[in-house]
C-alpha positions in Angstrom: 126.3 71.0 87.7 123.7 72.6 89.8 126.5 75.4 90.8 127.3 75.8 87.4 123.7 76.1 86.0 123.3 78.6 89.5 126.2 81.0 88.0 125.2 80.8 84.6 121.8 81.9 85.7 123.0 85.1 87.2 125.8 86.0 84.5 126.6 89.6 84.7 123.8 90.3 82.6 121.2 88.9 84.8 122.7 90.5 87.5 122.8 93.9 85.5 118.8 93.4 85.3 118.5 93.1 88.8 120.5 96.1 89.6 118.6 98.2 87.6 115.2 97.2 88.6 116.0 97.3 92.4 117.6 100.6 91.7 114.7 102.1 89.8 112.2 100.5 92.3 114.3 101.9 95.1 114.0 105.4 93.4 110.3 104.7 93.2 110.2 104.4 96.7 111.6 107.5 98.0 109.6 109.4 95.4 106.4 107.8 96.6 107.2 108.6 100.5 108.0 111.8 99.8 105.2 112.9 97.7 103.1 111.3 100.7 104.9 114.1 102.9 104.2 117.4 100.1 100.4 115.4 99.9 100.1 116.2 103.7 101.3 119.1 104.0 100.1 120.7 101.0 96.1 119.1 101.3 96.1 118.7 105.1 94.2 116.0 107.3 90.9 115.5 105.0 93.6 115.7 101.2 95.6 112.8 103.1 93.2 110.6 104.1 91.8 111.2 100.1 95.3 110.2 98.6 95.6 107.2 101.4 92.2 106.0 100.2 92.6 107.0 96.4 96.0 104.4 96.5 94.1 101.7 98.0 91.3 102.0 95.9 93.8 102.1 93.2 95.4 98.6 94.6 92.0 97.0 94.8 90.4 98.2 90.8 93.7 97.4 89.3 93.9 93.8 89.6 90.3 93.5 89.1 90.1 94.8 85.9 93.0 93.2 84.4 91.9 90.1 84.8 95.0 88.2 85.3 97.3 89.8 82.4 100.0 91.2 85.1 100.5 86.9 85.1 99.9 85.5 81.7 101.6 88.5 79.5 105.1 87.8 81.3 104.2 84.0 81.0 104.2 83.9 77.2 105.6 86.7 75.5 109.0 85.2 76.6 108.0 81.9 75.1 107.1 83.4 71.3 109.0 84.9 68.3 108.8 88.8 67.9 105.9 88.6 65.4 103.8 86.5 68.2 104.8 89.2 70.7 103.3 91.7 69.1 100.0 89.7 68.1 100.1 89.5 72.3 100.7 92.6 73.2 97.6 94.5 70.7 95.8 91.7 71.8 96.2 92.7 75.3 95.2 96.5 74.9 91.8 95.7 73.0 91.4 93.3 76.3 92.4 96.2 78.9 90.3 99.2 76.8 87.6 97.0 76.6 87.5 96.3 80.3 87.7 99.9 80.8 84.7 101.2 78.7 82.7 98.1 80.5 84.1 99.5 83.9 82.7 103.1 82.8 79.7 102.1 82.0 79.0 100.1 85.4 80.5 103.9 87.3 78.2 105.2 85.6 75.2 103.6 86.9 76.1 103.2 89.8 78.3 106.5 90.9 76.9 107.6 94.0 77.2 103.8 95.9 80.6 103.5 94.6 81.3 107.0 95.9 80.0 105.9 99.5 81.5 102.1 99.7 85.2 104.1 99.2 84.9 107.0 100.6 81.9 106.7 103.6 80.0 109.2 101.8 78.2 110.5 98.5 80.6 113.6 97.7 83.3 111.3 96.1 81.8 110.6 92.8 84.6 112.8 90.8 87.3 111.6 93.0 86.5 107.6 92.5 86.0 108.6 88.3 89.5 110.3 88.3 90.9 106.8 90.1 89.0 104.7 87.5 90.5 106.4 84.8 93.8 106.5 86.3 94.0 102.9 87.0 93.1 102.4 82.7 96.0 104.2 82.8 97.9 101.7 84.8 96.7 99.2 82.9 98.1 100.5 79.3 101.5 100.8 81.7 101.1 97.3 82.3 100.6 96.1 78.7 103.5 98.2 77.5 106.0 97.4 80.1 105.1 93.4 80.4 106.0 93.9 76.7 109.8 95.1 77.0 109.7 92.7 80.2 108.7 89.6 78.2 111.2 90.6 75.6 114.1 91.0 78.7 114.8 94.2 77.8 115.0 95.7 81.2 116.6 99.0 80.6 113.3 100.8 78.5 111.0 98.1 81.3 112.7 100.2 84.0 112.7 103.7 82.6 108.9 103.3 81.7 108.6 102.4 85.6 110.0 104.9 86.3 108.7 107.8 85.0 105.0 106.7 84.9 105.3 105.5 88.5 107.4 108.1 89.8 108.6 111.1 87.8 105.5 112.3 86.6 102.5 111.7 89.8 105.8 114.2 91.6 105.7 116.9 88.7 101.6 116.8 88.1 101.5 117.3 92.2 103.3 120.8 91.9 100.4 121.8 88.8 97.4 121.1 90.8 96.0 122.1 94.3 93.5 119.1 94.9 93.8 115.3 95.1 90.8 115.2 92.2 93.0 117.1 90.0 96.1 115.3 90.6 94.9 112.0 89.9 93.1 113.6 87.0 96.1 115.2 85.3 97.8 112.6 86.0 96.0 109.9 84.3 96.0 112.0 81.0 99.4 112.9 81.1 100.2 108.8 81.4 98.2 108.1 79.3 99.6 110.3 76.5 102.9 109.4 77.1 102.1 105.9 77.1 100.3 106.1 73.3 103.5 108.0 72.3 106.1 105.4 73.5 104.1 102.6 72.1 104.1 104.6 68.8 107.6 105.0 68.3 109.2 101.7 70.2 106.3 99.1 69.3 106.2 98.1 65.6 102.3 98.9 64.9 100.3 96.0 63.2 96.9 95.8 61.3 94.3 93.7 63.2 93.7 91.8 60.3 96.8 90.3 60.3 96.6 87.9 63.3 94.1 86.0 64.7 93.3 88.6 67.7 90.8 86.4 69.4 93.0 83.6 69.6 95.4 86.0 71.1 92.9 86.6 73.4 91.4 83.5 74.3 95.3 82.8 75.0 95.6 85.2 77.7 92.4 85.2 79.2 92.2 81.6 79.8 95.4 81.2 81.6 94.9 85.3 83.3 91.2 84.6 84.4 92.1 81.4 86.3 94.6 84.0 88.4 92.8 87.0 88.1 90.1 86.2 91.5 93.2 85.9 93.3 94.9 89.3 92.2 91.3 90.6 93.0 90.7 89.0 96.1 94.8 90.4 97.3 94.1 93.7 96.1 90.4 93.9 97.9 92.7 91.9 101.1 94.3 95.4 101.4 91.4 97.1 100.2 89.3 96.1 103.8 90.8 97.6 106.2 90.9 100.9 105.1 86.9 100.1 103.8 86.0 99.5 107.2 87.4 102.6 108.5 85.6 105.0 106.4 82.1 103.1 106.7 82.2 102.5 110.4 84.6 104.6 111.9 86.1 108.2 110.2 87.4 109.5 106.8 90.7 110.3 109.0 90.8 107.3 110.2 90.8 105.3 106.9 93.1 107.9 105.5 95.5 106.7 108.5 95.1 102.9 107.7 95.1 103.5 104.3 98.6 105.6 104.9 100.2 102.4 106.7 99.1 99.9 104.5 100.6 101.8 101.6 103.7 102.0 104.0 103.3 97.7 104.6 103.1 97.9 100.1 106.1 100.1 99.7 108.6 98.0 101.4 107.3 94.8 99.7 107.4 97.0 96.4 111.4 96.6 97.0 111.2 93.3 96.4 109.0 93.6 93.3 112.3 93.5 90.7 112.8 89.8 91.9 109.4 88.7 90.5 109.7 91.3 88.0 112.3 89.6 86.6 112.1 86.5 88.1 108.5 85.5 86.3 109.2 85.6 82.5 113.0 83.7 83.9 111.0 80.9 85.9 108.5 80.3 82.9 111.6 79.6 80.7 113.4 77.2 83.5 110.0 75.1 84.0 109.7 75.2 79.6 113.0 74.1 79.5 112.7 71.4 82.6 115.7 73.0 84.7 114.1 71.9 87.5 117.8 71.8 89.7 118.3 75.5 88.7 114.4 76.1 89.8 115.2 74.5 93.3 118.2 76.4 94.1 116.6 79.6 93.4 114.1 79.1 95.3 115.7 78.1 98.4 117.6 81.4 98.0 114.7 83.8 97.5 113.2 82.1 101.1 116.0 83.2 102.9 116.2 86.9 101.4 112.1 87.2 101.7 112.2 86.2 105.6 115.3 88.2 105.8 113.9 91.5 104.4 110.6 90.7 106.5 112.6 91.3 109.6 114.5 93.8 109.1 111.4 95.9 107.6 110.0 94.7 110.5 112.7 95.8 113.1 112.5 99.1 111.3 109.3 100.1 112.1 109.1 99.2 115.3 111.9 100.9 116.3 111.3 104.4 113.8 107.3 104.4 113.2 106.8 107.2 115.6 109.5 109.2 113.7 108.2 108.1 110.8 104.6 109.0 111.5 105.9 112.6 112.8 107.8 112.9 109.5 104.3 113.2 107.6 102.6 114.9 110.1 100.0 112.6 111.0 98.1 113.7 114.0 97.5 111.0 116.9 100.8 109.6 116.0 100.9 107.4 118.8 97.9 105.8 118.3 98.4 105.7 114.2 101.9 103.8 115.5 100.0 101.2 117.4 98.1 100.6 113.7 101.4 100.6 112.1 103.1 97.9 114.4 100.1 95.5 114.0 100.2 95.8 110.3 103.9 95.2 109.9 103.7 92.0 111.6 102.7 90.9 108.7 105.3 91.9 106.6 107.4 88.6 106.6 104.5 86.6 105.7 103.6 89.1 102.8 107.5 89.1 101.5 107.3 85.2 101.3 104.8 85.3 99.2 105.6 88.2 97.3 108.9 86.9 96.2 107.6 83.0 95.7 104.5 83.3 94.1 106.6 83.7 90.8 108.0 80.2 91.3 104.6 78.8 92.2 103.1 80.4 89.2 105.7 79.6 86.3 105.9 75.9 87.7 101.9 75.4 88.3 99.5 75.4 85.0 96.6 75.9 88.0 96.4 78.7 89.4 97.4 77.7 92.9 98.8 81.1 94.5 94.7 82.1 93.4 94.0 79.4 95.3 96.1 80.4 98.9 95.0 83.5 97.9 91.1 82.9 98.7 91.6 80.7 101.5 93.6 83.3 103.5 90.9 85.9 102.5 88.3 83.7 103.6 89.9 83.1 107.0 90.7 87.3 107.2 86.2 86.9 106.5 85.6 84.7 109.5 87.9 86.7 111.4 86.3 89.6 110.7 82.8 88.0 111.5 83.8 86.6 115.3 85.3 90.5 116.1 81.7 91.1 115.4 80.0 88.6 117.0 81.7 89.3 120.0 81.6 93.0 120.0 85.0 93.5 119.3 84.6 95.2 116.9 87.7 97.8 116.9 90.4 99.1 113.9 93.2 97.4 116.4 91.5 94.3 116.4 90.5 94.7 112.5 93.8 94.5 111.9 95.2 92.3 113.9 92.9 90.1 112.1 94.2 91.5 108.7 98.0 90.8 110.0 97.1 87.0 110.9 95.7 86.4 107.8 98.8 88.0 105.8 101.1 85.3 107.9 98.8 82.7 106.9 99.0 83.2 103.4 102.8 83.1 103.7 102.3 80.3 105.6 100.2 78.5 102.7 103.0 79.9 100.1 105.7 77.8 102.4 104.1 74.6 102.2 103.7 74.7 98.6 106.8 75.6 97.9 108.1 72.6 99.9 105.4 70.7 97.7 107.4 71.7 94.5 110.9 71.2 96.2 109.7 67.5 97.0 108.6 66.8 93.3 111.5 68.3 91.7 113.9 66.1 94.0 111.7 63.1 93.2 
């Protein structure tokens, strides 16, 4: 039975989907690395190091002003009829243009200390506005996409990734000949395309006819409980690079910045599985499949270690080449910083690819949970480098690549938590 439920799972549709999305993601990829490489050459050291930063900065605002909806809008569009998904999905951009006017206002006020906590200095204010808007425009992505995702159709889900993710930041680099403009252009030009899509593929409805703030309370309730944990990941792989530019150099952050975007591309590959996986597993744990659930699982554990080593292996054996590739200066000491990160990497891919399992099956927001104790732990590790006088980028993040393993650590036990319930 368990076989059969297994193979009906990943009929050739399913499979199709995953195809698709690994093949667009993949695409994604190589876009990304190579627009790092035109960035480099075409905006030298001190452009670098403001793209490297800009993208972290990016990873850290994101999740904290969406306040969990990346989780709950694939958790319960699935679940409704098409009427209810779009009541969901309006409800969902009043949320995220709402949070953005509220994160304006606070930029505002507060411009020049922003400016210095990302960047080390006060000549940053236009560079961390252009990344606030362009993380609202993210977050309409977001909305829009976890829309076609929630209603499985993976094909216009895929091409959306695409283009707003790769196709256009590539085109917009060739029209501008500064990192502030690029991420400028770039925001409007998403943004745009994103209010035209939604226009022409998303029946529009008047506000009057739904209850909106139920809508709201809906996803807010169950996004909120999740959303310190998105915050607390994306400010995990926020530190590092913040402690570079505040205590050390701007080149310097833009290098640890550079690797840990390197560390988020290659778990980016395995993004399609909880891409997919999320609005899947919701509908398994609705429907009490817990069998199917199990076997999954145990599957995904073996390809997340897997791709952990190999990525792994990879850089160990090709960062210098790598580092060359982009033209980073002090290569071999930029390697060093790329080794210690990617230890980390098979930790980070188990819980990358089981947090969707954990989340669909828990109504508590338990991968929050892991989330803050393995940040807390980074915290103290942080604090004892200090105390001692340690105080180093090496040992910084060796700290940050202990605490990654942890949290995959934590992300193993629970899974083994569910496994033992299900079996019971």
């Amino acid at each position: 039975m368990e076989i059969k439920n297994f193979r009906e799972f990943f009929k050739s549709k399913t499979i199709l989907s995953y195809v698709l999305t690994f093949g667009v993601e993949f695409v994604i990829m190589l876009i990304t690395i190579v627009l790092f490489k035109f960035v480099a050459v075409k905006f030298l050291d001190t452009g670098f190091a403001e793209f490297s930063i800009n993208k972290r900065l990016v990873g850290f605002l994101m999740p904290l002003m969406m306040l969990g909806l990346g989780v709950s809008l694939p958790k319960f569009l699935p679940l409704e009829n098409e009427k209810k998904q779009l009541e969901i999905h309006y409800s969902a951009l009043i949320i995220v243009s709402s949070l953005f006017l509220f994160s304006l206002i606070i930029f505002l006020f507060n411009s020049a200390y922003l400016s210095h906590l990302a960047f080390g200095d006060f000549n940053h204010e236009k560079m961390f506005a252009a990344s606030l808007l362009y993380v609202y425009s993210l977050m309409l992505h977001a909305c829009i996409y976890n829309y076609f995702r929630g209603k499985f159709d993976f094909v216009i889900s895929s091409l959306l990734q695409l283009v707003n993710l790769g196709v256009l930041p590539f085109i917009f680099f060739f029209l501008v000949n500064d990192v502030y403009h690029l991420f400028l252009i770039l925001s409007i030009g998403t943004i745009g395309l994103l209010l035209l899509i939604n226009s022409i593929y998303i029946p529009l409805i008047k506000l009057k006819s739904f209850d909106c703030f139920q809508n709201i309370k809906l996803l807010v309730k169950y996004g909120i409980r999740r959303a310190p944990g998105d915050v607390i990941l994306g400010l995990f792989l926020f530190i590092p690079t913040y402690l570079a530019s505040n205590y050390f150099s701007l080149t310097i952050a833009g290098n640890v910045a550079f690797c840990l975007s390197l560390f988020n591309i290659v778990i980016a590959i395995m993004s399609p599985i909880n891409i997919i996986l999320l609005p899947k597993a919701s509908k398994i744990v609705f429907e009490k499949d817990f069998s199917l659930l199990r076997i999954i699982s145990s599957k995904l554990l073996i390809v997340s270690i897997g791709v952990g080593i190999i990525s792994l292996a990879v850089v160990y054996i090709f960062g210098e080449n790598i580092l060359i590739m982009f033209n980073v200066k002090d290569y071999l000491e930029v390697a060093g910083y790329l080794n210690i990160i990617f230890f980390g990497v098979i930790g980070f891919s188990l819980f990358s690819v089981i947090r969707s399992i954990i989340d669909a099956y828990y109504e508590k927001a338990r991968v929050a949970s892991i989330i803050i104790i393995s940040f807390l732990f980074f915290i103290f590790c942080i604090l004892i480098i200090k105390y001692f006088d340690l105080f180093s980028i090496k040992n910084i993040l060796i700290a940050f690549t202990f605490s990654i393993n942890f949290l995959g650590l934590l992300t193993y036990f629970i899974l083994t938590r569910i496994n033992k319930r299900i079996q019971q």
